[in-house]
Structures are given as C-alpha cells and as structure tokens.
KOLVOVEX-561429 format. One record per residue: y, x, z of N, C-alpha, C in turn. Coordinates in pm, whole numbers, plus 50000, padded with zeros to 5 digits. Layout:
BEGIN
YXZYXZYXZ/...
This chain:
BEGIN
431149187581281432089176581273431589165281361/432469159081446432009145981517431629136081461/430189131381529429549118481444430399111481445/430429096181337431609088281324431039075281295/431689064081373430739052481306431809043581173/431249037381096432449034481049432129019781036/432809006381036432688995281018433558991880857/432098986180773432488974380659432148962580640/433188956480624432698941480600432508938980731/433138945280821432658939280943431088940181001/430328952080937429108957681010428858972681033/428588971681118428388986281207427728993981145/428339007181043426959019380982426719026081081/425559030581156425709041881245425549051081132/425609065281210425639081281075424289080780999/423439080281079422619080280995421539071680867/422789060080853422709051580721424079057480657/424959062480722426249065980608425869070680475/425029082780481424659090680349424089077880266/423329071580307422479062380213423559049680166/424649042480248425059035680252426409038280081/427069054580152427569061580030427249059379919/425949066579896425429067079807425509053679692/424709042379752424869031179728425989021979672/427069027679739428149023579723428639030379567/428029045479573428929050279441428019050579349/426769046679339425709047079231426279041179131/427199030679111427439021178955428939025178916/429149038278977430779045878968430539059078923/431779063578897431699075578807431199087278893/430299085079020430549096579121429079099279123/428619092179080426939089179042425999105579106/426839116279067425929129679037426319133379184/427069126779266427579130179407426159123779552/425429120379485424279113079535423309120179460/422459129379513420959131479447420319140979587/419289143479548418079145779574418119162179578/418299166879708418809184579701417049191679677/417829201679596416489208179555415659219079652/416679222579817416049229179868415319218080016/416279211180026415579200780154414439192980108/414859185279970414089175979949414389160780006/415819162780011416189151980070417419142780001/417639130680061419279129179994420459131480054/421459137879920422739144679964424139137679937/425029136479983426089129880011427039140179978/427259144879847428209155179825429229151779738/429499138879696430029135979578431849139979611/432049149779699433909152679687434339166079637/432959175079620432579188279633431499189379515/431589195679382430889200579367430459214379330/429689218679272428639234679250430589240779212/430949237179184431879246179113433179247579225/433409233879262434169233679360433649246979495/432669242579541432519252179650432279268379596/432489271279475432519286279411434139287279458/434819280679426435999278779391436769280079528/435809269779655436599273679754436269288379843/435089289679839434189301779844435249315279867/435839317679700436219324179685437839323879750/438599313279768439699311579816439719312679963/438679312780052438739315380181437839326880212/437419334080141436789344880161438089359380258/439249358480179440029365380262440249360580390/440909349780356441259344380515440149346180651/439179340380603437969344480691437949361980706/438059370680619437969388380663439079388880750/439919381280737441819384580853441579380280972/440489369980937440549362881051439309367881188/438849376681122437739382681240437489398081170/438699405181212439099421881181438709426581070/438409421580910438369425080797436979427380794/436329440880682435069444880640434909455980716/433689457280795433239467580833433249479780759/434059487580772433619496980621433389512480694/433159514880835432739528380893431549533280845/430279524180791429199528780754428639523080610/429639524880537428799520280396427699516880390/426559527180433425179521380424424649509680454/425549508080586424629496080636425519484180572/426619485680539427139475280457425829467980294/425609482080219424919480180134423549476180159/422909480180300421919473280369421439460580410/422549455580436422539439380468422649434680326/423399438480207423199436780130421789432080050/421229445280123419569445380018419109433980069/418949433680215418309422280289418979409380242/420219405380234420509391380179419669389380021/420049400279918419949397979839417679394179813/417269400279886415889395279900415969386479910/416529378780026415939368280067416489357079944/417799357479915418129349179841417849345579673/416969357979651415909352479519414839345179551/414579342379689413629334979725413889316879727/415229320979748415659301779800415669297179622/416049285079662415959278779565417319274479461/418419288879476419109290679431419409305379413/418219312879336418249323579333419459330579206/419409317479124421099329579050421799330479090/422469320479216423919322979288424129335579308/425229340079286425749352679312425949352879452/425309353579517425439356179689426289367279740/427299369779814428059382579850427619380980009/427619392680075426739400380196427929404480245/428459406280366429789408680446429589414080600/429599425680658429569427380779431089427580842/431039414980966433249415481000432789427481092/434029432081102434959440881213434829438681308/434039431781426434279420881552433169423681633/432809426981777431959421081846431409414381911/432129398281829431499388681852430319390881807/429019382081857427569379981806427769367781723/428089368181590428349355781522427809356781377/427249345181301426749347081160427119335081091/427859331680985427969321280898428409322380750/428079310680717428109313480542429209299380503/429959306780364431009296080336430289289280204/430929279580157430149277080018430299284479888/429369285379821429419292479701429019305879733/428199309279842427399319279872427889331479942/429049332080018429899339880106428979341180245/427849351480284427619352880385428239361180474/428659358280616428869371080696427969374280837/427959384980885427099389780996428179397981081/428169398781175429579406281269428669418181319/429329429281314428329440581386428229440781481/428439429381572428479427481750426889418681728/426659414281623425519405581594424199414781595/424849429981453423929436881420423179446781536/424009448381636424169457381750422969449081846/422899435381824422029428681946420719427981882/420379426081730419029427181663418399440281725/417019434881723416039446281756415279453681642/415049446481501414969452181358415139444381253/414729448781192414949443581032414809426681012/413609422181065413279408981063414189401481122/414629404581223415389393481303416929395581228/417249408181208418699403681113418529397381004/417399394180936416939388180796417139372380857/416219370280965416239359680994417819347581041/418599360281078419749353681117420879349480924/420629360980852421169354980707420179343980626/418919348780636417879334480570418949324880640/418829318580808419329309780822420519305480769/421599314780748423039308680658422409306580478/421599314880427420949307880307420979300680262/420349291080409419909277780377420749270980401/421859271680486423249262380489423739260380333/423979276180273424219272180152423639268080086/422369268380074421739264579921421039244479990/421009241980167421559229280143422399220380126/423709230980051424969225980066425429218580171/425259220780283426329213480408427259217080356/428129226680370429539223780353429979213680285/429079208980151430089201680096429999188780157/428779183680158427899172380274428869172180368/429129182780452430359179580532431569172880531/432109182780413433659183880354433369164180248/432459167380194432529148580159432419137280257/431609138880382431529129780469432849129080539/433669139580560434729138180563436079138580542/436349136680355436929127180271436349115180315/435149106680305434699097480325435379088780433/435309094480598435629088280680436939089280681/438219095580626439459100580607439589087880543/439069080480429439199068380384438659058180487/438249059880507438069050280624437109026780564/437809022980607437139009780604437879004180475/438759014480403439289007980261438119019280123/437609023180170436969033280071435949027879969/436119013379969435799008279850436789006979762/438239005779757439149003979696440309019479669/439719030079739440939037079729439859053979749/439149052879659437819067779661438669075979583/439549075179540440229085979495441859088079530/442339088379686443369088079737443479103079760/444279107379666444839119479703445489126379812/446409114979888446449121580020445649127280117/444609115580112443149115780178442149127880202/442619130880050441359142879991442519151080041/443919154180017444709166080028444639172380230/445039158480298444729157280435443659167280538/442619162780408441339171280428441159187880384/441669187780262441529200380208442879212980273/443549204580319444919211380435444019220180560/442659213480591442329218080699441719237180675/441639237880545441439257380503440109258080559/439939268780587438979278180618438039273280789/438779263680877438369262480950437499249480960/437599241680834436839230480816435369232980808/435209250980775434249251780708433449263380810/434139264780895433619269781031433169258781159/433299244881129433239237281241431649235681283/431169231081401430159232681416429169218981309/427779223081306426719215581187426459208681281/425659197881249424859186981309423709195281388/423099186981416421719193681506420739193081330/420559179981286419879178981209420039186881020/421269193981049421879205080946421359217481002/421029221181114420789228781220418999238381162/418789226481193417339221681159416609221881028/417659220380913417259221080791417779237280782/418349243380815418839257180781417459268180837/417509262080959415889270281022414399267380958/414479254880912413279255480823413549261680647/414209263080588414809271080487414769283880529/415549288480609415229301680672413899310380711/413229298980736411769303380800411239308780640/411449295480563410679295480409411249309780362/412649311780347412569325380282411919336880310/412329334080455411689346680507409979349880482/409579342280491408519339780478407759342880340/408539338380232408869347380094408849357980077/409689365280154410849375580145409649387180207/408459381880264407109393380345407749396880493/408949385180535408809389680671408339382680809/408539387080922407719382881030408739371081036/408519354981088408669343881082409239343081227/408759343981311408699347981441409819349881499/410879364081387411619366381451413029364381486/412959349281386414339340981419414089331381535/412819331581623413269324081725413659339181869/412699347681801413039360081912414429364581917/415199366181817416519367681811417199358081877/416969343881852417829336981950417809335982086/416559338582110416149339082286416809352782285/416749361982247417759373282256419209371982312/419899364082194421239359682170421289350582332/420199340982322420859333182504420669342382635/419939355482635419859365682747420989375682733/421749374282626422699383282616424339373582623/423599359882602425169348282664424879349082785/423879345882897423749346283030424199360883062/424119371383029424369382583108426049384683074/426459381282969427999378082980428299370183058/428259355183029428869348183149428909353883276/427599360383293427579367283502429019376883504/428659387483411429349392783459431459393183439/431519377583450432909369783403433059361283485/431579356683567431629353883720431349342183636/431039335083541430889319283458429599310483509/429559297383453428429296583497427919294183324/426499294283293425829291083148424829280983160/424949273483000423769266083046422749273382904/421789280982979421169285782890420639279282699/420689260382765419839253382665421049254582497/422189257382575423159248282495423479265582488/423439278882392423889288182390423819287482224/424639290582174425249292182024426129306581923/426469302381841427169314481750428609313381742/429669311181849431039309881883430969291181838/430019285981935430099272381919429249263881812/429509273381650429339263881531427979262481487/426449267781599425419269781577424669261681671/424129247081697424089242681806422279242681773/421569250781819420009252281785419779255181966/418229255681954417549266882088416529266982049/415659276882112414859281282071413849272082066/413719260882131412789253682098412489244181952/414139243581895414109233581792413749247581685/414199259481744413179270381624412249269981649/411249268481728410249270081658409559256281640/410309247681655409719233581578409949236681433/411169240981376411339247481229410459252881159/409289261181260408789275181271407399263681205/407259253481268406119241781220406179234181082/407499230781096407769220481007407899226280846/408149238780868408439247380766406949253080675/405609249580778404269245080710404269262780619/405009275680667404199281280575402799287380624/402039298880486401139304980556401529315680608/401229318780737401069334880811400919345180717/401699357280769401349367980637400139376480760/399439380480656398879391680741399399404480817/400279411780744401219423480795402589419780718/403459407580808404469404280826405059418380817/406839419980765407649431980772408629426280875/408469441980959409409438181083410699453481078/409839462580994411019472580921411819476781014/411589482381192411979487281296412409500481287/411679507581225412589523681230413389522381126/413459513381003414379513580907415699506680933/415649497081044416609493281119417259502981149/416919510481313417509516681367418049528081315/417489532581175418139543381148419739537681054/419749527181031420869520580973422299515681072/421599515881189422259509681323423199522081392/422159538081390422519542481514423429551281426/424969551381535426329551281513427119541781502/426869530981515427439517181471428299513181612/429339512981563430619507581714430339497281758/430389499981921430129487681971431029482982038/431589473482037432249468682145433479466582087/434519464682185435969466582130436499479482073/437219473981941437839488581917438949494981988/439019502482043439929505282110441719506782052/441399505181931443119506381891443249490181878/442629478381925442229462181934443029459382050/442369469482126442559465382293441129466282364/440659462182480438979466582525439309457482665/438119449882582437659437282728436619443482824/436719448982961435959451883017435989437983183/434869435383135434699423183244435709412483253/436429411783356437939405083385438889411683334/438459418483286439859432183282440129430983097/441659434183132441999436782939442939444482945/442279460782864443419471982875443709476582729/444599481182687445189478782561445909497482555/445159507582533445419522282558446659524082443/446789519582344447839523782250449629518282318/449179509082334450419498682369450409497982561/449589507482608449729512182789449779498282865/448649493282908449099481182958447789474282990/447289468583102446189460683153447039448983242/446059436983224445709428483348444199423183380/444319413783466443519409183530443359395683527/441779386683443441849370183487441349366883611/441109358583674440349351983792438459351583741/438119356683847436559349983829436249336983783/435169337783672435089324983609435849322183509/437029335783439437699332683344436289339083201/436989335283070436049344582980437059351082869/437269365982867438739366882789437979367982626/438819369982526438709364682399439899370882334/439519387982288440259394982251440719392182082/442049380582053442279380581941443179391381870/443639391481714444549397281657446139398881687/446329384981777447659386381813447849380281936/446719378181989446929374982132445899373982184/445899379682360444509377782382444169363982487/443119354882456442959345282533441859343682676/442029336682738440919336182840440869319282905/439289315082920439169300382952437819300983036/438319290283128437009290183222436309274383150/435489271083209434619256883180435269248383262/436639249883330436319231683343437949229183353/438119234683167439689233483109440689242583124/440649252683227441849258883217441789267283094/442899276183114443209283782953444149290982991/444339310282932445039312882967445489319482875/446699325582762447079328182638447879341982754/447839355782657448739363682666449349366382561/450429369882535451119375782369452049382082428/452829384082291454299392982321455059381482236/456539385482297457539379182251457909383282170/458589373982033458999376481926459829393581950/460159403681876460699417481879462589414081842/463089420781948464229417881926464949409182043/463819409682132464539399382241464679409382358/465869404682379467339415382456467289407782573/467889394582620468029387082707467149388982859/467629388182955467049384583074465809379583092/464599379183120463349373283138463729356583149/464489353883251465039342983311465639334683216/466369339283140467369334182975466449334782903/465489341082900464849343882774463989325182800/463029325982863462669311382929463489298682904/464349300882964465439289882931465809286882830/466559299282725467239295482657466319292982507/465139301882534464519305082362463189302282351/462459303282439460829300382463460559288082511/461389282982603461009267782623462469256382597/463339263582516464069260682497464049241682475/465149234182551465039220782473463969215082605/463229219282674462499216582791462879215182931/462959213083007462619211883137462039219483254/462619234283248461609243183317461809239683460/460869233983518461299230983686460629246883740/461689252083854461719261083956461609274383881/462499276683801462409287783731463099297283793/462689307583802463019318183900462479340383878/463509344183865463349357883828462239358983934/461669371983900460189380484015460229398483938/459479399184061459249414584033457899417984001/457619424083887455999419783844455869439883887/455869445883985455219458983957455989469183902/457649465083965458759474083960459379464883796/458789460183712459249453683588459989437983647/461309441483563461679425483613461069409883486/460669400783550459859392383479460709377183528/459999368783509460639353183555459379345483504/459259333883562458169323783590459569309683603/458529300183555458519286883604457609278683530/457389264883562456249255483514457199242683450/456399235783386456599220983321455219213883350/455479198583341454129189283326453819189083189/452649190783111452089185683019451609173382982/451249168982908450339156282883449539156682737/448469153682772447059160582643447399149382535/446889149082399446339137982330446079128382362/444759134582537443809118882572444699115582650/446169120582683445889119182838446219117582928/445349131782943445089139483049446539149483092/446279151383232447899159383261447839172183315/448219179083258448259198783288449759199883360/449569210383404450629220583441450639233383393/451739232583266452069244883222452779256383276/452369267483321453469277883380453439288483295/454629292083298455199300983167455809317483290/455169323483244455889340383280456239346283160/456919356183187457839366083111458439381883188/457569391783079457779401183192458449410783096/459469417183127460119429783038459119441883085/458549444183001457569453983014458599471082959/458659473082835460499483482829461249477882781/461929486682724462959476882671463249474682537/461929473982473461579466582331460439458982324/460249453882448458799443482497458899438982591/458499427182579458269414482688457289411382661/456389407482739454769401182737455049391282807/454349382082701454549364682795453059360082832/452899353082952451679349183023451909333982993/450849322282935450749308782978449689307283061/449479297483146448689292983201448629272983197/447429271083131447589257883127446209250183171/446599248583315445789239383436445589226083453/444819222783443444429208383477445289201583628/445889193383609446939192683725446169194283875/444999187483824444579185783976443819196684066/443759208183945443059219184006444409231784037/445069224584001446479232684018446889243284209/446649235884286446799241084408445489250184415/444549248284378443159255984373443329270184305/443719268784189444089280884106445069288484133/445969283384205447489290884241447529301684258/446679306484385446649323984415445829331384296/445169328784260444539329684107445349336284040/445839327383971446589329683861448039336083871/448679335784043449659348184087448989364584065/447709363984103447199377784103447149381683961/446859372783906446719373883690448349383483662/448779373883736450349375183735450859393583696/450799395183878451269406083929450029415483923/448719413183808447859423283775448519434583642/449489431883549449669435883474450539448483498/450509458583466451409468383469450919475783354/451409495183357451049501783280450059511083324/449029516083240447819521683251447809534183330/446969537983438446769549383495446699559783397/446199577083421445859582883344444529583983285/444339583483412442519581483475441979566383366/442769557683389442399544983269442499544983116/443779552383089443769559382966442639565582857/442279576482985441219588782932439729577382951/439889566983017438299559882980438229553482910/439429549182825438699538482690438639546082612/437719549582575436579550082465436069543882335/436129548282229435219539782170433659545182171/432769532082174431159529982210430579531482095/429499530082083428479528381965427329531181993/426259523781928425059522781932424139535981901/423579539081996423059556881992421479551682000/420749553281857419209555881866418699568881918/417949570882034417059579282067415679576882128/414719587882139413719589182141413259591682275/412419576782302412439584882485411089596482518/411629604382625410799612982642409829609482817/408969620182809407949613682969409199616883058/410249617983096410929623483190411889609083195/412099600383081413379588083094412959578183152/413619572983203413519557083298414509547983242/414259536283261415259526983208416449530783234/416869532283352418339535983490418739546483385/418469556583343418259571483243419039568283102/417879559483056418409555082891419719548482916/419999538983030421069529883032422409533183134/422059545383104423449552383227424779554083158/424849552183017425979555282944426709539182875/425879527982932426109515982872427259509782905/428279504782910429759500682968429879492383049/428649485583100428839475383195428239477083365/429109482183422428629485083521427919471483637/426549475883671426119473183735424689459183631/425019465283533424289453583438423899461483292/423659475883313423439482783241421619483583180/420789483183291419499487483251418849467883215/419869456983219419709447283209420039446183054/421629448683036421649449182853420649459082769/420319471182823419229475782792418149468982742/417269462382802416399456382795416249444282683/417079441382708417939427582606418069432582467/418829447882416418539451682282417469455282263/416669461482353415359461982277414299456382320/415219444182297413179435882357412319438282456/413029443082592411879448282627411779437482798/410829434382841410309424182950410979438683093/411279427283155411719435983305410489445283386/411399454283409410389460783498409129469383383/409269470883221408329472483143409519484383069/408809496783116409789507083060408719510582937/409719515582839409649521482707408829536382703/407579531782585406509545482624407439558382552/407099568682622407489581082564407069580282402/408069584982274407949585682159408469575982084/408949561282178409439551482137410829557582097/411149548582010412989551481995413419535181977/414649536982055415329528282139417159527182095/417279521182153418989517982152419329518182276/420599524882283421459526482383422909523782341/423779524282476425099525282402425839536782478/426719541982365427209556982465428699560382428/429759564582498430889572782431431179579782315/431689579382195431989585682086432039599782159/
C-alpha cells in the first residue's frame, strides 16, 4: 500500500509515527485491544479494524476467489500437495501461533509466486516449486508468508487503511461505515497488494526464526531469492526487456533482495545448527513429474510468441514486450507504459469487424480513421481514439477486430503513450498482422513440459542435460539456475538433477 502522510490539527504525521499516533488516539476508546504489542515481532501493532476473528473470517471468504484467480489447486500430484503440507505445517508449530489452523495450497500457475491471506491461507504456485533446488529453500519461501501472518500485516494493512480512508476527520467519525465498506469493497486484492519494505523485513526475520526451529538450513531463503532474480533476468532477456536485478520480486507484492535477507539472516540472532536440513533427494523425488510451464489447454507463452493449440491461433508482441497468460485474456507490457490486452469478443457477434467497432465495442466514442484490413486472408478493422490517464497523462488507444470464423472475433488493444506512438507503429502493425491460425508443424509442438529428475552419468554435459528445456538458445542457462549450479561448473556423475522435458 502507498505510504501516506496525513495532516491533524494542522501537523504533519509522517508513516512512521502513524501507528503510534493511532494508537494514542484510540487508547481512552473502545478500540483499546486494536493497539498492542504483537507477540511474534515484539513490536507495536495498529490493527484495531481487523481482528483474530475477522481475518479467519476473511481468510476463509477469499480463499476461493484467490484459487479462480490463479488456475485453482494443483491436484496432478497429491503427494506433493500433502508435502508442502508437512513442510508448512512444521514450520508453523514453530511460530508463535502454533494453534492456527494453517491451510497449505499449491495454485495451478507458472508464475514464481508465494503469499499468505489472513487467518492462515498459505499458497506456493508450482512455477515457484519447479525453481527451488530442495526442501529448505521451499520451507524458506512459506516460513516467510508465516510470518506475514502470524505478524498480522494484513490486518495492520487493511486498518491503516480504514484509517487513512477517514482521513483528517478520524477523530470524529472511527466508525463510518462507508469508509470501512469503501475499503472492504476492495476483496481479495487488498490483500495481495504489495508490503512495506519494513513488513518485508519482519516476515524474513520470522521466517529465518522458524526455520531455524523447524532444523533447517537458514541460508536458504536468501539462496532462493538470488535464484528467483537469475531466473527474472533470464526472462526479461529473452522478451528482449531490460531488468533491474536490485528491485526483482513475487508478481510485484514482495519488495526484498537479497541483501535485506541476509540482514534478516542477522537480525534474526539465531544459533547455527550443526547439520542444518536441506532434504534434497526428498525434494526431488516429490518434484519430478511436476508440469512446467504453460498448460497447454491455457494457451503457451513461448518468448514473444502466444499459441493457443485448442482454439488454433498464435501471435506475435514486439521486443521488449512481456506477455502474461491470463484466464480470459492474454496481456503483454513493456517498461515504459505501453500495454497490450488480447481477448475475444463477447459470443454471438455476427456484424462486420468495422460495425462491430463502431457500433458495440466502442460504441458512444469517437473512433478516428476506422477502416476494414485484411489480417492473413481474415477480414478484421482497426481504428484509434485519444485517451487521457487519471494523472493526465495522454495515450493513444487503437482498437483491432479480427473475424477469426465465424463464431469468433479476437479483439487486439493497444494502449501507447502518445508520444511513443510513431515509434511503436510498425511494432504493433506486425502484432497486428502476426495472428493467424496454427501450422501443423506448430500444433504437434505444444507440448506439455514437466520437471524430469535424473541422474547424470560420465558421458552428460550441461548442453546434454539441457537439450530438452523450451527455451531456445537459453537452455543450459535455465539449467543451471534450477540447480544451483555456478557457470561453466558441470554436475558430477551420480548427481541427480532437474531438467525440463516433453510429456
């Protein structure tokens, strides 16, 4: 959530007197128990809009929405479902809320993403589980949501903002129902927004502590994240992006690096175990079979490319785009604002590409230079409008529409920053007139992937193990990256390893 300053009485709180200032404010009011002293930080908490019961309560009410919202429960491998299980449930007799009923969740998705809702809802994405190298470092990535919950941020959150929602009258009006309703309208995504640095920080030293409990190696929540930023840099390359290694995260809502882990790794003051558990072959034997990548009845992001084998159909973004294969549409955005949305048009639409534009999709608008085209023997239509942002700022929206048969239309937006508009043009024509229907030859290669443990022998080379991996030309590089291993430093015969290979 964005820091916020708020002025009373005509003096400036910066954030970090708000909590105390709160507090203060509600100590001689009925909210009294909304101010104390958290039992896992050791610090003071600002929760008074939210409490223990409330966040059970919401816990459980966004627990679906969150499975819809990133392809449901993994359920191809039971085991390892019940696996992450064991591992949450360790660690979390360790925190300092060991009766919570904690629930353990692997999504459907290969995103690399991990977060916890309140009232003890953890999840781990098997695009996450797929990049761990063993046992420790997936421990280390749920310790860290642990400790979100058991330092209650969410509610710390979700109260700081009721709080600022009241604004400079919130001495007179702490129980404005609109206020609180305003807030609680925002669902499931309030509770996905990104933490503070210093929420950040308390989750990694909690994390460290369980783990640390729990008999495992400490270590390997900062190795996992230096993991996680060699495996954001080798995406961005090959999307043509640029990265800034310092600033690499968990779809945004994780803003750490490895350096503030292992300041955690200090501050967290435990003792060293002697034979730390790092539980590596018990990993991989839980891992190997585990899908990687896009599912192919999803659709399958390969590089620039998005081909969709059920529904016959690929295009193409511009270098420097990053696509973002959702449930009902797939997106793509470069860094410096553009954005590009694909979907389909509502079912049932008969009309002309050209009418269709006019009369129903931008209906009530202004389409300047709207004009039928031939997208690849399919007849389609294009034209643009000016935008104008919140701040602002001024885009150029261009809208396509392509009759793909004749119970589908696929609609293209493109929404450009005006001034990069002549820059992007041939760009985003080629996006255009990239779409058609799938070769045969394209067909018969999507695949679904998955994570294949084997055993290397004196005869394998990196190039060897990583010849079946999906990314061409960056294969013996992701290699390296799942299993830990330094460049140029091949894997001794007898080792067993991860690869990724064709079903």
């Amino acid at each position: 959530m964005a820091t916020v300053i708020e002025v009373i009485h005509g003096r400036t709180i910066r954030p970090a007197s708000l909590i105390a200032l709160l507090c203060a404010i509600l100590s001689t009011g009925t909210l009294l128990s909304g101010c104390s002293t958290n039992p896992a930080t050791g610090e003071q908490s600002f929760t008074a809009f939210m409490s223990p019961e409330d966040e059970l309560r919401v816990g459980r009410e966004q627990d679906p929405k969150i499975r819809q919202q990133f392809g449901g429960a993994y359920d191809e491998l039971p085991e390892l479902t019940a696996y992450v299980t064991r591992i949450g449930k360790r660690l979390a007799a360790t925190s300092e809320m060991p009766d919570l009923d904690f629930k353990f969740t692997v999504l459907d998705t290969p995103d690399v993403n991990a977060f916890a809702l309140p009232g003890g809802y953890v999840y781990v994405t098997r695009g996450l589980i797929a990049l761990a190298e063993n046992e420790a470092e997936l421990a280390g990535v749920i310790a860290h949501e642990i400790g979100h919950v058991t330092a209650r941020h969410s509610a710390e959150r979700y109260s700081r903002a009721v709080a600022t929602n009241l604004g400079a009258t919130l001495l007179g009006i702490l129980a404005d129902s609109r206020a609180v309703a305003d807030i609680a309208s925002q669902g499931a995504t309030l509770y996905l927004q990104s933490y503070s640095r210093d929420q950040e920080f308390q989750a990694d030293t909690l994390g460290v502590r369980y783990l640390n409990r729990a008999g495992y190696d400490t270590g390997a929540m900062a190795s996992f994240l230096s993991k996680m930023g060699e495996a954001s840099r080798l995406q961005a390359q090959m999307s043509g992006s640029d990265h800034d290694p310092d600033a690499i995260n968990l779809l945004a809502t994780h803003p750490r690096t490895v350096d503030r882990v292992k300041q955690a790794l200090a501050a967290a003051a435990v003792q060293q175990l002697a034979n730390p558990v790092t539980n590596k072959d018990v990993f991989l034997d839980q891992v190997d079979g585990l899908m990687f990548g896009d599912d192919p009845k999803e659709g399958t992001i390969r590089g620039k490319e998005f081909l969709h084998k059920d529904l016959n159909f690929r295009f193409e973004v511009p270098a420097g785009f990053r696509l973002f294969n959702k449930p009902t549409q797939v997106l793509a955005a470069d860094q410096q604002g553009a954005r590009i949305v694909f979907d389909q048009a509502p079912k049932g639409t008969s009309v002309p590409p050209v009418d269709y534009i006019r009369a129903q999709w931008a209906k009530g608008h202004n389409v300047r230079d709207l004009e039928s085209i031939d997208v690849n023997g399919m007849v389609g239509a294009t034209g643009w409008l000016p935008v104008t942002a919140r701040d602002r700022s001024s885009y150029v929206l261009r809208l396509v529409a392509v009759r793909f048969d004749s119970r589908t239309v696929y609609r293209m937006q493109f929404l450009i920053p005006s001034q990069r508009t002549q820059a992007l043009n041939e760009d985003l024509r080629r996006t255009t007139y990239s779409l058609r229907p799938l070769s045969e030859e394209e067909r018969k290669s999507i695949r679904p992937f998955e994570v294949r443990v084997v055993t290397v022998d004196g005869g394998d080379t990196e190039q060897s193990l990583a010849a079946s991996i999906p990314m061409p030309g960056y294969e013996t590089r992701f290699f390296r990256v799942i299993n830990g291993l330094e460049r140029d430093v091949s894997p001794n015969a007898g080792t067993r390893v991860k690869t990724i290979a064709p079903r």
